[in-house]
C-alpha positions as CSV (number, residue, x, y, z in Angstrom):
1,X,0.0,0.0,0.0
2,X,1.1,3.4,-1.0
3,X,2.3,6.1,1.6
4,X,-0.2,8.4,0.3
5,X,-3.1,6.0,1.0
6,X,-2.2,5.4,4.4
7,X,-1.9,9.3,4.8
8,X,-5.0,10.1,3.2
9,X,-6.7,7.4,4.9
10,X,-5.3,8.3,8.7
11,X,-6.4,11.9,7.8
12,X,-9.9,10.8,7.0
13,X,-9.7,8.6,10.6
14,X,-8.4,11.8,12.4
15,X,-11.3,13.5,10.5
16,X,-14.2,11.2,11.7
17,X,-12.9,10.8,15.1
18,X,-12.3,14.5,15.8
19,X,-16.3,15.4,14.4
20,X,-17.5,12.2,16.3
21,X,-15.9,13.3,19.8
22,X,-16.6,17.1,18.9
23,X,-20.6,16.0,18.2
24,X,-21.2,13.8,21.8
25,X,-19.8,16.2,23.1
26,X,-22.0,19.3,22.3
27,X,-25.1,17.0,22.2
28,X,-23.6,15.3,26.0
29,X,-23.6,18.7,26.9
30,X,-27.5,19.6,25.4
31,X,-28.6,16.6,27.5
32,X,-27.3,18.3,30.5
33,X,-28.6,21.4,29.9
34,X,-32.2,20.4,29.2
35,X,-33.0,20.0,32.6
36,X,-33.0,23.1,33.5
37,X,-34.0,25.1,30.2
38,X,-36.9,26.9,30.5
39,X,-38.9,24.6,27.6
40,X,-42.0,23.5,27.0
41,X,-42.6,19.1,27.5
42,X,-42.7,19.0,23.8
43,X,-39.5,21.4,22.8
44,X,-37.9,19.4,25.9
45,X,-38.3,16.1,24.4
46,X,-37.5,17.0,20.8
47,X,-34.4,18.4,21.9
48,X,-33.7,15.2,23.8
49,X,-34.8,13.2,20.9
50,X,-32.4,14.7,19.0
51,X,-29.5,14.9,21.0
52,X,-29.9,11.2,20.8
53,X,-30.3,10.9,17.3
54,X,-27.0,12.8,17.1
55,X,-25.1,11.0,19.3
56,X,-26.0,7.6,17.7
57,X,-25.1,8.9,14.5
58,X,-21.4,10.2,16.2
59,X,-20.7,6.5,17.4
60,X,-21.5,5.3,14.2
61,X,-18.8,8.0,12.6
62,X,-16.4,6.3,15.8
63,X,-17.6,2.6,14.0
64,X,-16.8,3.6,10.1
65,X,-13.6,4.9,12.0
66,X,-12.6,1.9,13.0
67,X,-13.9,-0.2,10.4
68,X,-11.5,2.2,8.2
69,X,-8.5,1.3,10.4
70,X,-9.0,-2.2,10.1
71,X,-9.4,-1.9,6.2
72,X,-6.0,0.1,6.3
73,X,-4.0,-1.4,8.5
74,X,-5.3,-5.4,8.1
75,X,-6.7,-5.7,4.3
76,X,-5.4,-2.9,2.0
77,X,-1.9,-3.7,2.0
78,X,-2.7,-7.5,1.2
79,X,-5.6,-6.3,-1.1
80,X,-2.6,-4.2,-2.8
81,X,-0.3,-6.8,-3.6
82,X,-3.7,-8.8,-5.0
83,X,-4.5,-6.1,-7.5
84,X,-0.7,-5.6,-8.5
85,X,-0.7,-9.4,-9.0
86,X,-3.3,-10.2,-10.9
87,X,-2.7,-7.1,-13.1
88,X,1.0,-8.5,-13.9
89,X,-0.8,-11.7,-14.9
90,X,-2.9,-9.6,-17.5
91,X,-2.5,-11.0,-20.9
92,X,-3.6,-10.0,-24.7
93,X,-7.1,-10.9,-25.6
94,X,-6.8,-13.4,-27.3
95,X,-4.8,-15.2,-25.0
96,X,-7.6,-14.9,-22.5
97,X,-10.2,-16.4,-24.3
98,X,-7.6,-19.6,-24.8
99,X,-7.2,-19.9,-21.2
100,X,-11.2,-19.4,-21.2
101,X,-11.8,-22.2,-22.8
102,X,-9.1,-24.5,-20.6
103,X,-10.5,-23.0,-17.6
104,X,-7.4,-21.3,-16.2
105,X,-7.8,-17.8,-16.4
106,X,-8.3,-15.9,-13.0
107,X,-8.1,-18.5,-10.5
108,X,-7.3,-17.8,-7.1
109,X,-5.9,-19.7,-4.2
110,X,-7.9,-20.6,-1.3
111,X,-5.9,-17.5,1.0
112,X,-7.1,-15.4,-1.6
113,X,-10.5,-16.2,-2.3
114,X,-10.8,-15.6,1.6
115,X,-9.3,-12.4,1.5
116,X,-11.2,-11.2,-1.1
117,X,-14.4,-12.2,0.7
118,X,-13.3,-10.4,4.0
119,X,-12.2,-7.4,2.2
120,X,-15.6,-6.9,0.5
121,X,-18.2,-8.0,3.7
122,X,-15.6,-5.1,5.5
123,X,-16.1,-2.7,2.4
124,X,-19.8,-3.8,2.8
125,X,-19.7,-3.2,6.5
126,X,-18.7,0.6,5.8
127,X,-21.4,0.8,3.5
128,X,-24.5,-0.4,5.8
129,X,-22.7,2.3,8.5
130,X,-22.3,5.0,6.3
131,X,-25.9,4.3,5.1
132,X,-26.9,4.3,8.8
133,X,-25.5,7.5,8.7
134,X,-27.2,9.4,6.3
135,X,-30.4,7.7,7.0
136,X,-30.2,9.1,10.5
137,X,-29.1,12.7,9.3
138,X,-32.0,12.6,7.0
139,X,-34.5,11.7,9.9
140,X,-32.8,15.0,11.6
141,X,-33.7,17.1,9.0
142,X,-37.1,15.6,8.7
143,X,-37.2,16.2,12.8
144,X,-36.1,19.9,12.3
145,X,-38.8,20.7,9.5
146,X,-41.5,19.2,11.7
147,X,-40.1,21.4,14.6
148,X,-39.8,24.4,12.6
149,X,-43.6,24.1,11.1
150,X,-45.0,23.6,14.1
151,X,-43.3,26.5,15.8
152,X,-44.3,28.6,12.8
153,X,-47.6,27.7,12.8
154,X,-48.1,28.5,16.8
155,X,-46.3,32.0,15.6
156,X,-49.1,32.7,13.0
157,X,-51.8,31.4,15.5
158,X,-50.3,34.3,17.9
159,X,-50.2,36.8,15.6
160,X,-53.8,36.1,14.6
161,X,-54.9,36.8,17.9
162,X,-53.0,39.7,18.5
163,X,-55.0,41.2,15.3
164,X,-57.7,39.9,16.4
165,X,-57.5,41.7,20.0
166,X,-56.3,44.6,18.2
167,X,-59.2,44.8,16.0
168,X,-61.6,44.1,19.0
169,X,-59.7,47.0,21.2
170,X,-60.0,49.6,17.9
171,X,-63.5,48.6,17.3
172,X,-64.8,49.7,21.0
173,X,-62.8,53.0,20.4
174,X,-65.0,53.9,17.8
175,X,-66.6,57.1,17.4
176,X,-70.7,57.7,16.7
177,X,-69.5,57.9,13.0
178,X,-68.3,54.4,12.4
179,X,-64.5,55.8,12.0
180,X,-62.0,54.5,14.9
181,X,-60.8,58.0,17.2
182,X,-57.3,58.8,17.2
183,X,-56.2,60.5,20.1
């Protein structure tokens, strides 16, 4: 495995890691702080709900973390010499189609049949977690636009009574002439 690999790929580790602890912490600290917010039971629990869906998602950035170490450190080295191998044994096309037809062409030994299946269900692994991921980031948003339509609604609901009042205040100011009086 190439040095810039391993370097790109400890980066993207030190990346994960440093938004994963950064995250549990700011939603660790939320959690603490909701007990004595002054919120209503419903912003109270969203905001719980949420700091939980947040944190999940951080230890699942700490899991695709570590499943990236292991692929670095355990597989993509061996995977490495694999690919360089079997693209030395490449061969003109109509050499291939020979070998076809004798049944030789792109056989691999037992190790490396293994290693080829561990390497994927890993890369596979990442996958699922990194869909886990954006599943649950998508569920936040979906949480925020609820929260934000329902606040917005209870906003115009509000200001509708204020006009309301307002109207009912200006209408038993009125004058014998129909008009309000402005004084």
């Amino acid at each position: 495995m190439e040095r810039t690999e391993i370097g790109f790929g400890a980066l993207l580790v030190a990346i994960l890691v440093g938004m994963a602890g950064f995250f549990v912490w700011c939603q660790w600290r939320t959690l603490l702080t909701l007990t004595s917010a002054d919120l209503s039971s419903e912003d109270r629990r969203y905001s719980r709900i949420q700091a939980w869906r947040r944190t999940a998602c951080s230890l699942l950035m700490l899991v695709l973390a570590a499943l990236l170490v292991i692929w670095l450190f355990w597989y993509g080295g061996r995977m490495s010499d694999l690919i360089a191998q079997g693209n030395a044994h490449e061969l003109e096309p109509e050499r291939v189609s020979d070998l076809m037809t004798q049944g030789k062409a792109n056989e691999l030994e037992p190790e490396q049949r293994r290693l080829l299946g561990e390497s994927l269900t890993l890369v596979n692994l990442m996958l699922v977690v990194l869909l886990a991921i954006i599943i649950l980031a998508g569920w936040d948003l979906l949480a925020i636009r609820r929260y934000g339509r329902r606040h917005l609604r209870q906003i115009q609901a509000d200001r509708r009574a204020m006009i309301e009042d307002q109207i009912a205040r200006v209408r038993s100011q009125r004058n014998g002439r129909g008009r309000a009086s402005y004084r």
